[in-house]
N, C-alpha and C positions, 0 to 999 in steps of 0.2 A: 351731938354731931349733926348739922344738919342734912335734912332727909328730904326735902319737898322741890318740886319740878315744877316752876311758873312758866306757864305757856301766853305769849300772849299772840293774838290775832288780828292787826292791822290794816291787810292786804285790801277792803272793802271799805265800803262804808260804814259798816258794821265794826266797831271797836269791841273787843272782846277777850277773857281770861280767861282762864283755868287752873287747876291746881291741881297735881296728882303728889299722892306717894313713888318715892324715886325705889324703895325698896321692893312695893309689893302691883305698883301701877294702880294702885284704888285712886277715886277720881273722890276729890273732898269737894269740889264745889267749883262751879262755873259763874260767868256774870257777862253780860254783852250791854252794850248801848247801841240802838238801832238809828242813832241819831246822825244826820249828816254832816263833816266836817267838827266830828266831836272828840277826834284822837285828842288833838294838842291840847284841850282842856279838861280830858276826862280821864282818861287814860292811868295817871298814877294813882287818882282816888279810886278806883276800879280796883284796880292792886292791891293797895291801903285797904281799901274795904274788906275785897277779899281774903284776905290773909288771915283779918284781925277775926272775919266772921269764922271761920274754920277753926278758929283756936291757936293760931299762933301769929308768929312774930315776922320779920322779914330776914332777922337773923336764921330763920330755921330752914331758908335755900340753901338746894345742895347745886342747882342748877337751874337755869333759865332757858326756852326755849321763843324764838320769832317766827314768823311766819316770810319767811324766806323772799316770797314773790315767786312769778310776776304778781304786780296788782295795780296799785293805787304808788303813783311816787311819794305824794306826800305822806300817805297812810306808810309805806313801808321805810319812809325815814324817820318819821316819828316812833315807829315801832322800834326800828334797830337802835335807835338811839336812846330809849329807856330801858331797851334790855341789855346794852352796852355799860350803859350807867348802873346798873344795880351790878351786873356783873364784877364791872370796875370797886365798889362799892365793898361788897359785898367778896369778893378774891373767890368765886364758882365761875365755873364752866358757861361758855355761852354753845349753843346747839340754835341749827337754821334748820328748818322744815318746808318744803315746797310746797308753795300752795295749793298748786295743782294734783302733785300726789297726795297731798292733804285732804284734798275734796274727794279724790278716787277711793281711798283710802272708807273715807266715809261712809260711801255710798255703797261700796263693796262689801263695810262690817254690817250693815243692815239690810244686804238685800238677801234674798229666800234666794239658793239655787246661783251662788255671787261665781261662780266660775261659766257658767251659763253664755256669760257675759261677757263682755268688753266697757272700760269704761273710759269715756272722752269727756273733762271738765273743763268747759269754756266759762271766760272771764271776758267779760264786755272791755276790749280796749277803745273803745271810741272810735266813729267814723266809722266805714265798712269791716273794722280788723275786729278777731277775736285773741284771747291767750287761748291755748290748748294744745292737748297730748291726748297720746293715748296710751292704757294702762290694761293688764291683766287682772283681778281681781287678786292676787296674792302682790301687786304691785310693781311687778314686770313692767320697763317701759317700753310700749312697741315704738311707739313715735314719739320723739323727744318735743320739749317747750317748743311752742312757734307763733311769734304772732301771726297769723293768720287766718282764712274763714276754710275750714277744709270741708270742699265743694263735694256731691255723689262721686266724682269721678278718682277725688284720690281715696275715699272710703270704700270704692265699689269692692275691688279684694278683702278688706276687711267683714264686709258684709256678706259672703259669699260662706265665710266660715261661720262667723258666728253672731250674734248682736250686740248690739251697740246700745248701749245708757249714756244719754247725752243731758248734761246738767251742768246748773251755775247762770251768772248771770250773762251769759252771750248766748246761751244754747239756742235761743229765739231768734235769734239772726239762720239759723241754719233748720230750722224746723219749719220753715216755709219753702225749704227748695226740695228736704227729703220726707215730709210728713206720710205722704204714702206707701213708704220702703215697711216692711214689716217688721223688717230687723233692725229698724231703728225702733227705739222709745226714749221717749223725753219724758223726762223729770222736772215737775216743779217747786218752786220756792225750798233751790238748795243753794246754798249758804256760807264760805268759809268758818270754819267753826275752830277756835282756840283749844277744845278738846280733841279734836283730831289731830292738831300740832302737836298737843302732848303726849298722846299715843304713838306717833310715832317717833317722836325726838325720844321716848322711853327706849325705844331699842335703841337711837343713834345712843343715848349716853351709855347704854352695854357695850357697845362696840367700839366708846369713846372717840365720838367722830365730831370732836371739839372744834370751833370757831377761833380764828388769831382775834382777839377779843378789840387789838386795835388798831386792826387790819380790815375787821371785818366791812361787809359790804351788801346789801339786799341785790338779789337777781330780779336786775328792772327786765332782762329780757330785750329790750331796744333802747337806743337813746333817746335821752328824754333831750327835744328842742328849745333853749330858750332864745327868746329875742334883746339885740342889745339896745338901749333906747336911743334916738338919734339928737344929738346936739340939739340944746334949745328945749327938746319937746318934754 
């Protein structure tokens, strides 16, 4: 029967897998490429790879997990779209994980004192915007996704209670306007990480909080603009 939970992580630059046991949640093995622009090439032998190092097959998913967005559009089409395909493939379950509570999530399993806290994981959207939320350390969401830069002034109540873990790759857009608040701390080189998708797509598939597999769709968060090319050019 199969038993294993592929996670994969798209949302970045950073292309990235994982593997857990779907019965017991043990983590068999992870694998990332830090390469830029390396989903669409690298991505199923990543999977391939890992699977076969682990000791099995790809018959042996019980379930596949993505990395939901916001992030990268390309990165999270490419994602949804090979975990749509093995799903399809394959007749398991598809599970979305937010990337954002993904990162909170993380940052929250390994921090000393994680209720202490407050955590806001910004993703660089380009230009002056950030992605980000705000999260309680058991994964309460205070403040829901938003592309935007959130300035001392809508943090100041936040601050007032408790501190703030600001991490990811936008956090540096906003650590120049509150570096001296004391309940702020920033965190460096954090990550979206493919094992914090599995971790928690492990409780989504308990609570069977299954994906319409061909329906499904990544939370870009805003539209994405394209240009249409003008006659001639």
């Amino acid at each position: 029967m199969p038993h294993l939970l592929l996670s994969l992580e798209t949302s970045s630059p950073i292309c990235a897998v994982a593997l857990h046991q779907l019965a017991t949640g043990r983590l068999l093995g992870q694998t990332e490429l830090r390469l830029d622009k390396s989903h669409s090439s690298h991505l199923t032998v990543l999977i391939e790879q890992l699977v076969i190092n682990a000791g099995y097959q790809l018959a042996d998913l019980g379930a596949v997990a993505v990395s939901d967005g916001p992030g990268s559009y390309t990165g999270l089409r490419i994602g949804a779209a090979a975990a749509k395909g093995l799903c399809f493939a394959l007749d398991v379950p598809l599970l979305a994980v937010g990337t954002l509570p993904a990162l909170a999530h993380q940052v929250a399993a390994r921090t000393a004192r994680a209720d202490y806290y407050l955590y806001a994981p910004m993703l660089d959207a380009r230009r002056d915007e950030v992605y980000t939320a705000l999260y309680r350390a058991d994964g309460h969401e205070i403040a829901p996704p938003a592309p935007l830069l959130l300035t001392p002034a809508v943090l100041a109540e936040q601050f007032s209670q408790q501190p703030v873990l600001f991490f990811g790759s936008g956090a540096v857009k906003l650590q120049v306007l509150i570096e001296d608040n004391p309940h702020a701390v920033f965190l460096a080189d954090v990550q979206p990480s493919a094992v914090s998708v599995g971790e928690l797509a492990l409780v989504a598939f308990e609570k069977r909080q299954f994906q319409d597999v061909a329906y499904y769709e990544p939370f870009y968060l805003k539209e994405v603009y394209t240009t249409t090319p003008r006659p001639g050019s």
